[in-house]
C-alpha positions in Angstrom: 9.2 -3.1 -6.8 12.3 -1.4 -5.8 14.2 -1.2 -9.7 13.8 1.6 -11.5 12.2 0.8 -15.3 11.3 2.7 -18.4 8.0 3.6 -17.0 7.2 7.4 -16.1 7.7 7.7 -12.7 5.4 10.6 -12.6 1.9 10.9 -10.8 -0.8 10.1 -12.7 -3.0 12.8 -14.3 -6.9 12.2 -13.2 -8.0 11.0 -16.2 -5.0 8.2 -15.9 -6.6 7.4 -12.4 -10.0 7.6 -14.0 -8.9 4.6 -16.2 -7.5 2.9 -13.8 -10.6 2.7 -11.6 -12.9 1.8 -14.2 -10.9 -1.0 -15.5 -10.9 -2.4 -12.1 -14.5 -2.1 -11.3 -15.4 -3.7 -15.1 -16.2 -7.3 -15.6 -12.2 -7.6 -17.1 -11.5 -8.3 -13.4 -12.8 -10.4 -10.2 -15.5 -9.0 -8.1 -12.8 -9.6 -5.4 -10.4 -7.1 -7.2 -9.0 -3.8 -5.5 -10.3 -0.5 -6.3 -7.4 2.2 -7.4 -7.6 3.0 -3.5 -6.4 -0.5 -2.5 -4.3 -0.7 -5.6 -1.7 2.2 -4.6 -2.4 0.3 -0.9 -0.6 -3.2 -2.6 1.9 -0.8 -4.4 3.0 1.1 -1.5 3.5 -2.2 0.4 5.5 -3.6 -2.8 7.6 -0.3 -2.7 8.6 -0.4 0.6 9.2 -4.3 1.2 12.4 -6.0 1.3 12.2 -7.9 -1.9 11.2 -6.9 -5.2 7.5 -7.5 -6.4 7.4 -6.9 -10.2 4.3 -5.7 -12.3 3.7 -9.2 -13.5 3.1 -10.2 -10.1 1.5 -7.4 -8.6 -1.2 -7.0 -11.7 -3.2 -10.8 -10.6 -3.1 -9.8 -7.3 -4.3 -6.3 -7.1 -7.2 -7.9 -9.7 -7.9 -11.2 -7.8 -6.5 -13.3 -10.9 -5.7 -12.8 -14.4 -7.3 -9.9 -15.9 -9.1 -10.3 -19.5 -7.6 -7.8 -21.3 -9.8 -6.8 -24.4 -6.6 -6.5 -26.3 -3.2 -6.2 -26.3 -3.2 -2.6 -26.8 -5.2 -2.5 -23.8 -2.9 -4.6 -21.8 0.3 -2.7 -22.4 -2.2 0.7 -21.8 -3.4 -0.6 -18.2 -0.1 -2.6 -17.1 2.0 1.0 -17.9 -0.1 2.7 -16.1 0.0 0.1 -13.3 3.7 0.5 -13.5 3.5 4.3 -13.5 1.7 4.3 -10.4 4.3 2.0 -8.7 7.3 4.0 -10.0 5.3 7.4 -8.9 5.2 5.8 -5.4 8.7 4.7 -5.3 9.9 7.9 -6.2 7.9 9.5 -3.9 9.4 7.3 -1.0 12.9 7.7 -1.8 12.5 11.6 -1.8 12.7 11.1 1.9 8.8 13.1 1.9 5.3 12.3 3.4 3.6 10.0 0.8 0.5 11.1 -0.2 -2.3 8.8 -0.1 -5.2 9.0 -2.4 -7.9 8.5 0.6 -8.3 11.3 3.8 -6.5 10.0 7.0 -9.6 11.5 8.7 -12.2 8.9 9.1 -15.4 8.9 11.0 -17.0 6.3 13.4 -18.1 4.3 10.4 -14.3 2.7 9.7 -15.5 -0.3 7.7 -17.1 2.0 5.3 -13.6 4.3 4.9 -11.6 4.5 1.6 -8.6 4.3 4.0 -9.3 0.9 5.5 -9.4 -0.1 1.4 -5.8 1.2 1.1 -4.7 -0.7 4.6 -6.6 -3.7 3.4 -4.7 -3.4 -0.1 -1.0 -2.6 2.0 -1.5 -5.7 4.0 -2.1 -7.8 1.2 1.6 -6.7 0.0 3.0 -7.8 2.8 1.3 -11.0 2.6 2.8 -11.5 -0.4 6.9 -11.4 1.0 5.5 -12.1 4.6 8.5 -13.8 6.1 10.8 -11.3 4.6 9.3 -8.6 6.0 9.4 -9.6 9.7 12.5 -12.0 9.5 14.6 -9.5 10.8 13.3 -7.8 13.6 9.4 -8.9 14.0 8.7 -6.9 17.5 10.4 -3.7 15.4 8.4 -4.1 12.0 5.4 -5.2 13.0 4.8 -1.9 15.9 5.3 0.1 12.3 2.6 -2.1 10.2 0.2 -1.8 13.6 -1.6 0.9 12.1 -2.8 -0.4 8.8 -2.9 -3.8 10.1 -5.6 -2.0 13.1 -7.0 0.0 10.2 -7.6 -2.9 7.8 -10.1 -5.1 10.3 -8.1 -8.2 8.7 -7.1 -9.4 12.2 -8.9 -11.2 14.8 -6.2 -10.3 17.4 -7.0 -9.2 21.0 -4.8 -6.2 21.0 -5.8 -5.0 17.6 -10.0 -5.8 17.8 -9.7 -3.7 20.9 -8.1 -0.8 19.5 -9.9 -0.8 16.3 -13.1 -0.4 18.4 -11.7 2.7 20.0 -12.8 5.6 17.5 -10.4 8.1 18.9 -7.4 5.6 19.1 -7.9 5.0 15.6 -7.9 8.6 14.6 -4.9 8.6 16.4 -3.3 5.6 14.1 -4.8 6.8 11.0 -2.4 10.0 11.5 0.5 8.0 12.1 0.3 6.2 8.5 2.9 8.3 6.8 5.5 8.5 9.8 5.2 5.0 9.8 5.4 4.6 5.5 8.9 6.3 5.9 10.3 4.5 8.8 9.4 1.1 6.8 11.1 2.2 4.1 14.2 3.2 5.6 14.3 -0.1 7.5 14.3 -2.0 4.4 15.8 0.5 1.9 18.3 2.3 3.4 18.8 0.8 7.3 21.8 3.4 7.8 19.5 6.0 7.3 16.6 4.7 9.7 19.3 4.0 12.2 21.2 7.1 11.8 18.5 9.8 10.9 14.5 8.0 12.2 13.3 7.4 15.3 9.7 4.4 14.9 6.8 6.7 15.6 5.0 5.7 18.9 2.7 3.8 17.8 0.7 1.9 20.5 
């Protein structure tokens, strides 16, 4: 989702979020849809990636399939502020600033029950989508910067990664790291002078 469109790239207002959350936790979408949390996760992912991921795409995966609009005033209601959200994030990426995310960084020993490991879970899944894009380049490079969310999300039965994500304090440690590592990914892919020029990767593991 890196063009610009007519969408307001500004952040959404509570309320606005508020909508958002309640149409995906209503029957108009899969049980297996994201909550807003893992929604801005997907986005963030489809931000930063190498290749464009429009709204029409994004909208059936952040809800798990199609979503049953009541009408189509409701559709063109929730996909803007779908694409609001993604433009918000963009713009907030290209500023060259920390991203925000809506969750704490600061979790506790209970990670599976942590709105962050939602918004990892939800980033991973963008990936997933333009997978061999985003490591066809440099894999070793790309994936030490994805480490984190890919520790934080419990997707991954890897050695390395089960035995870090049982480490409390070494995940702390990660969870930190997220936006270091959100700006570094997006100058790799968006502006590689810059990340070669201006960004050292974040030590990461």
């Amino acid at each position: 989702m890196n063009k610009k469109t007519d969408a307001s790239d500004r952040p959404l207002t509570s309320d606005e979020i508020s909508r958002l959350e309640e149409f995906l936790l209503s029957d108009q979408v899969s049980d297996e849809a994201f909550d807003y949390t893992g929604a801005h996760g997907f986005l963030t992912a489809a931000n930063i990636g190498p290749d464009a991921i429009d709204i029409g795409e994004a909208l059936p995966e952040i809800c798990a399939g199609d979503p049953g609009f009541a009408s189509d005033i409701e559709a063109r209601e929730v996909t803007a502020l779908f694409e609001q959200l993604s433009n918000s994030i963009s713009r907030e990426l290209y500023s060259g600033e920390s991203i925000q995310l809506p969750c704490d960084l600061k979790i506790d020993d209970r990670i599976e029950f942590s709105e962050l490991r939602g918004w990892c879970i939800g980033f991973m899944d963008g990936i997933h989508l333009r997978e061999d894009l985003w490591f066809q380049l440099d894999e070793e490079l790309v994936g030490g910067l994805v480490f984190p969310m890919a520790v934080i999300s419990g997707l991954f039965d890897e050695e390395e990664i089960q035995a870090v994500g049982e480490n409390p304090e070494r995940v702390s440690q990660l969870a930190e790291k997220i936006p270091e590592a959100l700006t570094a990914l997006y100058l790799y892919f968006q502006d590689p002078q810059g990340f070669s020029d201006g960004i050292k990767p974040p030590r990461l593991h």
